[in-house]
VEXDREN-2710 file (C-alpha; in Angstrom, 1 decimal):
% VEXDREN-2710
k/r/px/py/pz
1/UNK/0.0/0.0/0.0
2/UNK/1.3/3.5/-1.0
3/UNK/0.0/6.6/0.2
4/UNK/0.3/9.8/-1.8
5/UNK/-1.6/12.8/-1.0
6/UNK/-4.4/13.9/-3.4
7/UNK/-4.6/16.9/-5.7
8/UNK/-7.8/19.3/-5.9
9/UNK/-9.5/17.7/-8.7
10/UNK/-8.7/14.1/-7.1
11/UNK/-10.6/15.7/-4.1
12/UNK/-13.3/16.5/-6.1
13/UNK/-13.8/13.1/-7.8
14/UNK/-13.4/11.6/-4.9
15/UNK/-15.9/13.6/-3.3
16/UNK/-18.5/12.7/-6.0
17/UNK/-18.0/8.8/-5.9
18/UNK/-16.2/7.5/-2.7
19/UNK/-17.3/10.0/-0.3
20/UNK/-21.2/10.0/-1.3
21/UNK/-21.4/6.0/-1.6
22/UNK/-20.1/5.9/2.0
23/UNK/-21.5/8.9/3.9
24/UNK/-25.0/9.8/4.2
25/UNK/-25.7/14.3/3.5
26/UNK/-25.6/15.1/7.2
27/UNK/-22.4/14.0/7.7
28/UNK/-20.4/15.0/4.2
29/UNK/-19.3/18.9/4.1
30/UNK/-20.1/20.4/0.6
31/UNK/-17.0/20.6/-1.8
32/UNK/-17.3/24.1/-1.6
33/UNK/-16.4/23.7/2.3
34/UNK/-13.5/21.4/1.5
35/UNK/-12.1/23.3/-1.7
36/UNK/-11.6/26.5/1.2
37/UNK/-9.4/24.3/3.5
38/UNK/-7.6/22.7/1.4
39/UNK/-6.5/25.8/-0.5
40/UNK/-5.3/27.5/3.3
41/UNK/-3.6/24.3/3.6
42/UNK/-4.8/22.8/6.5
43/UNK/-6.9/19.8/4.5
44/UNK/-5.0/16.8/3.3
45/UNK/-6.5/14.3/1.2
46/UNK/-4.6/11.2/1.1
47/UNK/-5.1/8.0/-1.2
48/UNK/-3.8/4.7/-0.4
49/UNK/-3.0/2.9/-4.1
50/UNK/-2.0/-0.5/-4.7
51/UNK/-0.6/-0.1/-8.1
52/UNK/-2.7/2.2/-10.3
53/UNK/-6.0/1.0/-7.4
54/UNK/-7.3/3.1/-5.1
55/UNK/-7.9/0.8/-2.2
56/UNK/-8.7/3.5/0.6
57/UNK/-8.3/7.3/1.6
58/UNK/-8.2/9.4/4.2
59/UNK/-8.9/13.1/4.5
60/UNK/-7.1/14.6/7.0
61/UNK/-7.8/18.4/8.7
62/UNK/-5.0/19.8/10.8
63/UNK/-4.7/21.9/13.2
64/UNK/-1.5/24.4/12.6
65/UNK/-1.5/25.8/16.4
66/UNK/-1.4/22.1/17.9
67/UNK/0.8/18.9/16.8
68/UNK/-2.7/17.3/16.1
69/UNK/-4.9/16.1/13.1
70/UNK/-8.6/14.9/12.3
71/UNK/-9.4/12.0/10.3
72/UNK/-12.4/14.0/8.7
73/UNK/-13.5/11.1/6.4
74/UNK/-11.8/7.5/6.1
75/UNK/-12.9/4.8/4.0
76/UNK/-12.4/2.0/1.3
77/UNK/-14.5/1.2/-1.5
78/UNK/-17.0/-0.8/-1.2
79/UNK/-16.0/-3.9/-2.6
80/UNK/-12.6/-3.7/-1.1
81/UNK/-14.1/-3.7/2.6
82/UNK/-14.1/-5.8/5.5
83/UNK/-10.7/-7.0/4.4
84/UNK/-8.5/-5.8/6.7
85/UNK/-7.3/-2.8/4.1
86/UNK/-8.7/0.0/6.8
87/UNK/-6.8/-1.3/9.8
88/UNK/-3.6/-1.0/7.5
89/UNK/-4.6/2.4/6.1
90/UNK/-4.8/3.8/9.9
91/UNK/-1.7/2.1/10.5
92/UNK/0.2/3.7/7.3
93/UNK/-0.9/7.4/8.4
94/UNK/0.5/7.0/12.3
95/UNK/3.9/6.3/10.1
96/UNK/3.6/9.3/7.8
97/UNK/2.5/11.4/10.8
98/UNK/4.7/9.9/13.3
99/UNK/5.9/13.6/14.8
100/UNK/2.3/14.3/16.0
101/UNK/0.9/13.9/19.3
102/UNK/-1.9/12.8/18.4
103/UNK/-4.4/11.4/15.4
104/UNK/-8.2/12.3/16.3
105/UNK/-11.3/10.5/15.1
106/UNK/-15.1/11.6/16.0
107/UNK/-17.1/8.3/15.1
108/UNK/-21.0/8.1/15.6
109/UNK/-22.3/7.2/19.1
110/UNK/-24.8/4.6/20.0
111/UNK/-28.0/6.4/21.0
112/UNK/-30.6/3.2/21.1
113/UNK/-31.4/3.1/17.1
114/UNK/-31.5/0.6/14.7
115/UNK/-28.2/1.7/13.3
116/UNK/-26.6/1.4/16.7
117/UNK/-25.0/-2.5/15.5
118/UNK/-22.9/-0.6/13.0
119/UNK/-21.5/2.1/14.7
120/UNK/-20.6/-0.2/17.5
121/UNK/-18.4/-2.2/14.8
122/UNK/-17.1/1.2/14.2
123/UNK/-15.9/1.7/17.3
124/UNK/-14.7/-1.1/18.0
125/UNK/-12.4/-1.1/14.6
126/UNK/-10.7/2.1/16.0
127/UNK/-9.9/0.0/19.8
128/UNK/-8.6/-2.6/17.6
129/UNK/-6.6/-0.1/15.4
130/UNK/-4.4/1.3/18.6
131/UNK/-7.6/4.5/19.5
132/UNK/-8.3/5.4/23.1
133/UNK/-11.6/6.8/23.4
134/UNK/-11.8/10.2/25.5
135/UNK/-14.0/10.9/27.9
136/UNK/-15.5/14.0/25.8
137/UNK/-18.3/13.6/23.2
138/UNK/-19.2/16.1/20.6
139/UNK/-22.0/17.4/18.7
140/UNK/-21.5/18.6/15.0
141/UNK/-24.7/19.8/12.9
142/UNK/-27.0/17.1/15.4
143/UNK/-24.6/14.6/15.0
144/UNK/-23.7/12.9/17.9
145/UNK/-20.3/11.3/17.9
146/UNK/-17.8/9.7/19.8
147/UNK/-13.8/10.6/20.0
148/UNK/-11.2/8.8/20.1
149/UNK/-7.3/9.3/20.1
150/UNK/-4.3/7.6/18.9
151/UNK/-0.7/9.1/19.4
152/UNK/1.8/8.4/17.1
153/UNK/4.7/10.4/19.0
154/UNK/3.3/8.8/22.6
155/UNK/2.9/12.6/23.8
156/UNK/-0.9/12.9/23.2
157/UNK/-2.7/13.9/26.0
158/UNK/-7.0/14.2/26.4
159/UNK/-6.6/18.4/27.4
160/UNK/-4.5/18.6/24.0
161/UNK/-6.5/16.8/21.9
162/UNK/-9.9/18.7/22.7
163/UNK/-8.0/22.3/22.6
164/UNK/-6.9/21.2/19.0
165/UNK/-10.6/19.7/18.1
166/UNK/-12.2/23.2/19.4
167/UNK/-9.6/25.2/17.5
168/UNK/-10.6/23.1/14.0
169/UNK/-13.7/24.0/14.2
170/UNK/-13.7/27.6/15.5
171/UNK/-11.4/28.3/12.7
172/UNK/-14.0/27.5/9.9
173/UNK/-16.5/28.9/11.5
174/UNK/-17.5/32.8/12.6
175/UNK/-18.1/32.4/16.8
176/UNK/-22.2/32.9/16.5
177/UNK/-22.3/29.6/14.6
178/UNK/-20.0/27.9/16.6
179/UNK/-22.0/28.0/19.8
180/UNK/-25.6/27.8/17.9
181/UNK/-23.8/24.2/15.6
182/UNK/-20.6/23.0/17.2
183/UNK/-20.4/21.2/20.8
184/UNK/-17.0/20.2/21.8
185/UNK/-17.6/18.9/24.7
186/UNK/-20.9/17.6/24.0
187/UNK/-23.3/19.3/26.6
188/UNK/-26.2/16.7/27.3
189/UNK/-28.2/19.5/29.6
190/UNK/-28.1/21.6/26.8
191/UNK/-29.1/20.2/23.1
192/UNK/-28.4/21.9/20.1
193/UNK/-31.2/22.6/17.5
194/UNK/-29.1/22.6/14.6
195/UNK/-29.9/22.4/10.3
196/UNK/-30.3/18.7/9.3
197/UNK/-27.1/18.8/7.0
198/UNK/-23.7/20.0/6.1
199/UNK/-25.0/20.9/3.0
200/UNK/-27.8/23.4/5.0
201/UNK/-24.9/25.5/6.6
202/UNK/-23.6/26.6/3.3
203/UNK/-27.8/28.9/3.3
204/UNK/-26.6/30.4/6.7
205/UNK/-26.2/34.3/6.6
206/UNK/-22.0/34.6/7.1
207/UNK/-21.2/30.5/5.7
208/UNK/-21.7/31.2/2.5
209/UNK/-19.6/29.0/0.5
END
């Protein structure tokens, strides 16, 4: 497996195949969104080819003030999966970002639905992958996830991952929509009524793609 990071257009394609097979609208940013991060240089995607096949990816968002990065979206195609080529994909990125303190993943959390079976196989690929799940949840747009850690450097800490998770996000975003869309820590005593999508936040007055 070789990893080489993706150009623009790459990003683009890969947004309309991979990205929209695997992720259902609530939880995929617009390209729009993407297309700005990646040109301040703080969005990496990353393909893992064997040959001339693209057997999985990784988007990655980091965060300049803090020796951290976000998996935003991971995946393989879908006739590739369940084969053991994810596991090696997470463990090819700790090795190309071996000088960071720490690799963060949000992951959905089980809230008592009938999707709950899968994103408890989710989870548990990250434990079996070398994550540590924090003790903070988040909330992004009304989704609920779970986060987890894995340091590649050993120096990661809990207090340094969430300080580099909250500066991601209030970077993208002006401060009003941070509080009224973004939870990080998740607040249970106080719920969010956020848009339904990604894709809605791009109508919002000042997120404007």
């Amino acid at each position: 497996m070789t990893l080489r990071e993706m150009r623009l257009p790459e990003l683009k394609q890969l947004h309309e195949t991979e990205l929209r097979e695997a992720f259902p609208p609530q939880e995929l940013k617009p390209f729009s969104a993407m297309q700005t991060l990646y040109e301040a240089g703080v969005y990496h995607p990353v393909g893992a080819w064997e040959g001339e096949r693209l057997v999985g990816y990784a988007i990655l968002w980091e965060s300049p003030a803090h020796p951290y990065v976000l998996i935003d979206y991971l995946g393989v195609p879908a006739h590739l999966r369940n084969g053991g080529l994810g596991g090696t994909l997470l463990d090819r990125l700790a090795e190309q970002f071996a000088e960071m303190d720490g690799i963060i993943v949000e992951s959905e959390a089980p809230e008592g639905g009938e999707t709950d079976a899968l994103r408890r196989r989710r989870l548990d690929f990250y434990r079996r992958s070398g994550f540590t799940f924090l003790d903070y949840d988040c909330v992004l747009f009304g989704v609920h996830y779970a986060v987890c850690l894995r340091s590649p450097n050993g120096k990661g800490t809990e207090a340094g991952a969430m300080a580099a998770h909250q500066a991601l996000y209030a970077a993208q975003f002006p401060k009003w929509a941070y509080e009224k869309f973004i939870q990080i820590p998740r607040d249970p005593e106080h719920p969010l009524q956020p848009p339904e999508s990604w894709a809605e936040q791009t109508t919002l007055p000042g997120l404007e793609a």
